[in-house]
C-alpha positions in Angstrom: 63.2 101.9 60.7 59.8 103.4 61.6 58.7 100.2 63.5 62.0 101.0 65.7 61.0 104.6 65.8 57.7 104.9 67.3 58.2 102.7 70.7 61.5 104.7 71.1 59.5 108.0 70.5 56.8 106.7 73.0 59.1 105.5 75.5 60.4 109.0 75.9 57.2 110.7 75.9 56.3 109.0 79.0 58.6 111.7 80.5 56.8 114.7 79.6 53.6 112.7 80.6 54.8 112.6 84.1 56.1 116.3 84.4 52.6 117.0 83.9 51.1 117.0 87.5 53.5 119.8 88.8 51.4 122.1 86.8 48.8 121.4 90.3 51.8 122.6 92.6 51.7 126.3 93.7 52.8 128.4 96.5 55.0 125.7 98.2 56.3 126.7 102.0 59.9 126.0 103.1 58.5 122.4 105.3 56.8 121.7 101.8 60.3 121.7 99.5 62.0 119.9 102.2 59.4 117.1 102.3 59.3 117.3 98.5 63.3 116.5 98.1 63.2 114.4 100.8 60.5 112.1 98.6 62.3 112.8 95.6 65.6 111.0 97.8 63.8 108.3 98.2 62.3 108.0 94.7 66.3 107.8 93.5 67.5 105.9 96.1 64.8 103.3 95.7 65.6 104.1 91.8 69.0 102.7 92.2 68.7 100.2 95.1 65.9 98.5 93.9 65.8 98.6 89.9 69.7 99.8 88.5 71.7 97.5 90.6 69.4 94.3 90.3 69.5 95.1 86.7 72.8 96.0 86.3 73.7 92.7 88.3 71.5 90.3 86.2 73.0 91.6 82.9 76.8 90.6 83.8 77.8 90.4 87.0 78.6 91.8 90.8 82.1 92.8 90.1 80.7 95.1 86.9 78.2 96.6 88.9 80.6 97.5 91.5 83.6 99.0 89.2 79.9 100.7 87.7 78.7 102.5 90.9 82.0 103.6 91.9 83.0 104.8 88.4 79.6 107.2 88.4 80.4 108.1 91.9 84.3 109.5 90.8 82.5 111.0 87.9 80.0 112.8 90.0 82.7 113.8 92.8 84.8 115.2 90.1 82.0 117.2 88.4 81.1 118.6 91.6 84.5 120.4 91.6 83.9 121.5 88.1 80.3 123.1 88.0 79.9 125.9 90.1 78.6 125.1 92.9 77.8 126.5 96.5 77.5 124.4 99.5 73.7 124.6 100.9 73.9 126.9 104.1 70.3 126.6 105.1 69.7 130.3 105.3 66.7 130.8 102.7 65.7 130.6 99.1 67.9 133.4 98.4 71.4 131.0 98.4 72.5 129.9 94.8 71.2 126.4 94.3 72.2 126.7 90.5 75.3 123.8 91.7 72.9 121.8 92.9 70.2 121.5 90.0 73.4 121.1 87.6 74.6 117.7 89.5 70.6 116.5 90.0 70.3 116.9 85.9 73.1 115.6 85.1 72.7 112.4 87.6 69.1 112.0 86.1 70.3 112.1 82.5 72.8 109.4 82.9 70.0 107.2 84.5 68.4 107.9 81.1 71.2 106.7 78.8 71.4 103.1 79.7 67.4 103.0 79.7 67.3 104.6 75.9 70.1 101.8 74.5 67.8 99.4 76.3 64.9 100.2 74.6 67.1 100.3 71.0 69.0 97.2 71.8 65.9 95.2 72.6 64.1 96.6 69.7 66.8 96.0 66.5 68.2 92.8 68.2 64.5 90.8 69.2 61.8 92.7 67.9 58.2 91.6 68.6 56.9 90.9 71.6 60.7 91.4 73.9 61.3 94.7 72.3 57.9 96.0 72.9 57.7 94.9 76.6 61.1 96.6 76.8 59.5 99.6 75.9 56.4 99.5 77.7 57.9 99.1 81.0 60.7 101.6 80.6 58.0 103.9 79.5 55.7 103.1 82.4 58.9 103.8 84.4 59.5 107.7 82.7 56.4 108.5 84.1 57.6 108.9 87.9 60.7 110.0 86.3 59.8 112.9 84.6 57.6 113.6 87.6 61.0 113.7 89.5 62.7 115.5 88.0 60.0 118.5 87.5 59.0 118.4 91.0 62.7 118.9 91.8 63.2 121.7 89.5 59.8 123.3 91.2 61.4 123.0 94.9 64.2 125.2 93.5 62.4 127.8 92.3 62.0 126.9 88.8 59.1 127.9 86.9 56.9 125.0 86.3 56.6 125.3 83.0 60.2 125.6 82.5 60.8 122.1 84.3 58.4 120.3 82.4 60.6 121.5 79.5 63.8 120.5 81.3 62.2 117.1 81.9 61.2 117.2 78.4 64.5 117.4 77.4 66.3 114.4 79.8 63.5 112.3 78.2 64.6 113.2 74.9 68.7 112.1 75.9 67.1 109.2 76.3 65.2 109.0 72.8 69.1 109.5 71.2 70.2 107.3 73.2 67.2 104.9 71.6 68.4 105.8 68.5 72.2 104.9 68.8 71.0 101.7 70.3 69.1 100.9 67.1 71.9 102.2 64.6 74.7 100.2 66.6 72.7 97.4 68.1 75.0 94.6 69.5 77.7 96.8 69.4 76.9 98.5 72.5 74.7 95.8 74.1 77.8 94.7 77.1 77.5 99.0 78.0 74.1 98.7 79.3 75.3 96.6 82.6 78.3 99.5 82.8 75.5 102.4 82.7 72.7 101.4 85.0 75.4 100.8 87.7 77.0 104.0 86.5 73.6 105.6 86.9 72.8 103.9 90.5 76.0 105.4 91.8 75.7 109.4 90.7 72.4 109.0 91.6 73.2 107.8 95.2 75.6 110.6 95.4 73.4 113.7 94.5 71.1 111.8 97.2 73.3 111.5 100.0 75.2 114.6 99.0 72.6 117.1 98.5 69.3 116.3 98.6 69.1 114.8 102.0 71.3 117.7 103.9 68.8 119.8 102.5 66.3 118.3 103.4 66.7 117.8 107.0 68.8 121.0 107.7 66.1 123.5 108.9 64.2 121.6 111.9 62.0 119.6 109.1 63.8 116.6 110.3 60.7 114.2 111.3 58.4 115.0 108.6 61.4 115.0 105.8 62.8 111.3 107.1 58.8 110.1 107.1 58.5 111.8 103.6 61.9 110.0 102.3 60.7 106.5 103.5 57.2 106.9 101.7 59.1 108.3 98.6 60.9 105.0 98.5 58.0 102.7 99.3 56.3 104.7 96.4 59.0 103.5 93.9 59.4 100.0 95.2 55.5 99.5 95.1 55.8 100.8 91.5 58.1 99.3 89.9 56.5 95.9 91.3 53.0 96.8 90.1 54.5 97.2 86.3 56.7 94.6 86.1 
């Protein structure tokens, strides 16, 4: 069980690892948060386009990926009803955004569930060398996630040490979700196509539905769509470098 532990434990870390940096970031002005979530947009949107669908495609098929992306996009739409939540108005850093970091967290942590039953799966089920490249590149790719998802939290007024924490915490979801892949292995190998899909689409909508309006709603247009493009080149050139 150990040998099935430690990447799993590892894996995760990575997000904690990459949560680090924000710990730099201080004093940030209005132009600054927008060009921040605009980059984080494109981060997810590159996320999704680029490395859940492909994935989610390979592993089954076109039609699952679709019913996949729609399903986390109903999901999303419906919990957007459900957490309290106040439309962005633009007018300062006094307006609620509590809504907002809700749907991000929640869209982040189910990109983390298919990811941890990878790493379980791969592990219990192959072993050796496939298990341990499964790890290492899903690992590599926590690092720009955690990173994410604390630089997020920062542009909302979030105490950085309080969002590495958060981060912390998503990377652990994915740790459990490690762990049931190990503990149920085959059993839940035909979810993982399901949940990357699933996880493309909510992320696509926290995207499209928050971060960019807020992001290019206070004359920051420019420097936010230049910031979004580079944030998605970032990812892209990433995820190629580790494959």
């Amino acid at each position: 069980m150990q040998m099935f532990l430690l990447p799993i434990i590892l894996s995760s870390f990575c997000t904690s690892l990459g949560a680090l940096p924000v710990l730099l970031i201080k004093n940030i002005s209005h132009k600054g948060k927008d060009v921040l979530l605009a980059y984080t947009a494109g981060i997810m949107v590159a996320a999704a386009a680029y490395g859940l669908i492909p994935s989610a495609i390979k592993l089954s098929n076109l039609p699952i990926m679709v019913i996949g992306v729609l399903i986390g996009t109903l999901v999303l739409t419906l919990l957007e009803g459900i957490v309290p939540h106040v439309d962005l108005d633009h007018s300062g850093d006094s307006t609620d955004r509590s809504g907002v970091i809700v749907l991000f967290l929640i869209a982040m942590s189910l990109h983390n569930l298919p990811e941890g039953l990878s790493v379980g799966i791969s592990n219990v089920n192959n072993g050796g060398d496939i298990g341990s490249l499964v790890s290492f590149a899903i690992g590599l790719q926590n690092v720009p996630d955690g990173f994410l998802v604390a630089l997020f939290l920062v542009t909302q007024n979030v105490g950085r040490l309080k969002a590495i924490l958060i981060a912390t915490l998503t990377g652990m979801i994915e740790m459990c979700a490690g762990l049931v892949g190990v503990f149920f292995g085959g059993a839940f190998e035909y979810i993982v196509p399901y949940g990357l899909a699933f996880a493309a689409g909510s992320m696509l909508f926290v995207v499209y539905k928050e971060l960019i309006p807020e992001s290019h709603g206070d004359g920051n247009e420019r420097a936010s769509t230049l910031a979004f493009i580079m944030g998605f080149v970032a990812m892209v050139l990433l995820t190629e470098w580790f494959r």
